[in-house]
C-alpha positions as CSV (number, residue, x, y, z in Angstrom):
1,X,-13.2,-5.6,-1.2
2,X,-11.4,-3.0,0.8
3,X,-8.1,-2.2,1.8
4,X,-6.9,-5.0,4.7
5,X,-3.7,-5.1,7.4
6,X,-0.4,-6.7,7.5
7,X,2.1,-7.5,9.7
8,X,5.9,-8.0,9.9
9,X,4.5,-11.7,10.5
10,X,2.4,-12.3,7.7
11,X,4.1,-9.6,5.0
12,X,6.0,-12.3,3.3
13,X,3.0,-14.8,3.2
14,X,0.3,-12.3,1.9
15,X,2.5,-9.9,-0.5
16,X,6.2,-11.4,-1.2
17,X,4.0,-14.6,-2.0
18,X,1.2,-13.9,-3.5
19,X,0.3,-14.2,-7.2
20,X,-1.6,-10.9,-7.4
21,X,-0.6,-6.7,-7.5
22,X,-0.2,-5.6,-4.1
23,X,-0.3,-1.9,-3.3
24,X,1.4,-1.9,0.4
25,X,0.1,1.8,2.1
26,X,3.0,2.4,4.9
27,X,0.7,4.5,7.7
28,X,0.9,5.5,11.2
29,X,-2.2,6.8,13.9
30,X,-0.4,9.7,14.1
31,X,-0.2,10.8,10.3
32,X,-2.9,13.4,9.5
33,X,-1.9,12.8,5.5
34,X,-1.9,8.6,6.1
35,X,-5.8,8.9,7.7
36,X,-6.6,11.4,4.8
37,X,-5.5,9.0,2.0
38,X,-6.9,5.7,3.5
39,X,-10.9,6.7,2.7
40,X,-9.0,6.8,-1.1
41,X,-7.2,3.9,-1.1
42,X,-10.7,2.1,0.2
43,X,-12.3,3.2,-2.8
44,X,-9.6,2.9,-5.1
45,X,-9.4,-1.5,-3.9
46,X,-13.0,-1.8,-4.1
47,X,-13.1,-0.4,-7.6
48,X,-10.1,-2.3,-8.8
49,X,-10.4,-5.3,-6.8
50,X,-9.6,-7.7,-9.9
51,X,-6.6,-5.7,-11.0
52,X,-5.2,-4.9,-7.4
53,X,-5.2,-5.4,-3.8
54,X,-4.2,-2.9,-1.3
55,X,-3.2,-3.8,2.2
56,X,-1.9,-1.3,5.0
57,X,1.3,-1.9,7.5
58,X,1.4,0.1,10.6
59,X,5.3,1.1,10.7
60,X,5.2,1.8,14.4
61,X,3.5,-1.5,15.0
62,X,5.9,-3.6,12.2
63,X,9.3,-1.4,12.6
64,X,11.0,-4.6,11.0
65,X,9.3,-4.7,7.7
66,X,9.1,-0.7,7.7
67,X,13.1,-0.8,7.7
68,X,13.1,-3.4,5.2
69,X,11.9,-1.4,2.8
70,X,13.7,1.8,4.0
71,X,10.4,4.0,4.7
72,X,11.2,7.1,5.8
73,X,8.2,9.2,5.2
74,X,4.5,8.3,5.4
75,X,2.5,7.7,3.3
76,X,4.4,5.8,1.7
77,X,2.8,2.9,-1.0
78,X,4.7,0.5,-2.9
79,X,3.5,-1.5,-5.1
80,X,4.4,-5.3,-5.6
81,X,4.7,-7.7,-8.2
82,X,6.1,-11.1,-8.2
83,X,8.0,-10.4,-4.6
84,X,9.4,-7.1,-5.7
85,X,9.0,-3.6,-5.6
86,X,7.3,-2.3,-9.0
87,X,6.3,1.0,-7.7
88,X,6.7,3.9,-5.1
89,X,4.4,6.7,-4.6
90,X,4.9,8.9,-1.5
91,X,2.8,11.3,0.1
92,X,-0.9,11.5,0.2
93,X,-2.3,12.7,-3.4
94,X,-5.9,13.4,-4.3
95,X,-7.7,10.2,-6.2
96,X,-7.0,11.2,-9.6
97,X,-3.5,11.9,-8.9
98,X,-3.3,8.1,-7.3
99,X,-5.3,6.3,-10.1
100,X,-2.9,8.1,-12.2
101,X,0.3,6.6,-10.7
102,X,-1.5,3.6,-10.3
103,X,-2.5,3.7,-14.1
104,X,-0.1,0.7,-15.5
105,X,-1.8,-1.9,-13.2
106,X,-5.5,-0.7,-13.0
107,X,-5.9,-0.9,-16.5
């Protein structure tokens, strides 16, 4: 399974909510770095897809949940567990360096 959206409208439902490790990627159209990390995040869910699940929130699209979580720079990806923030990566980072921060819930 690949990497799905969210909105502000369904972000509490399908991550706050939800029993599994979600791996929110903050993007934008805009952001040269968000559409060059996407391709890894794809390959990253559909490798892991019984460890974690990664979903994507346009923050010009969602601005609500975007301030929420005070994102200030894209890409941003946090990670969730049990309703909270577990994890924060910023920037876009080649796949190794991803799996690597990612390393405590793909294994």
């Amino acid at each position: 399974m690949s990497t799905r959206d969210v909105t502000d409208a369904t972000f509490e439902q399908e991550v706050l909510n939800s029993e599994k490790t979600i791996m929110v990627d903050f993007w934008a159209e805009w952001c040269g770095p968000c559409r060059a990390v996407s391709p890894i995040l794809d390959a990253i869910a559909s490798e892991n897809a019984d460890k974690i699940e990664i979903v994507k929130l346009n923050v010009d699209d969602n601005p609500a949940t975007a301030m929420k979580y005070q994102i200030t720079s894209i890409p941003a990806m946090k990670v969730f567990k049990g309703g909270e923030v577990v994890k924060t990566v910023i920037g876009a980072k080649p796949k190794p360096a991803l799996e690597a921060d990612l390393a405590e819930f793909l294994a």
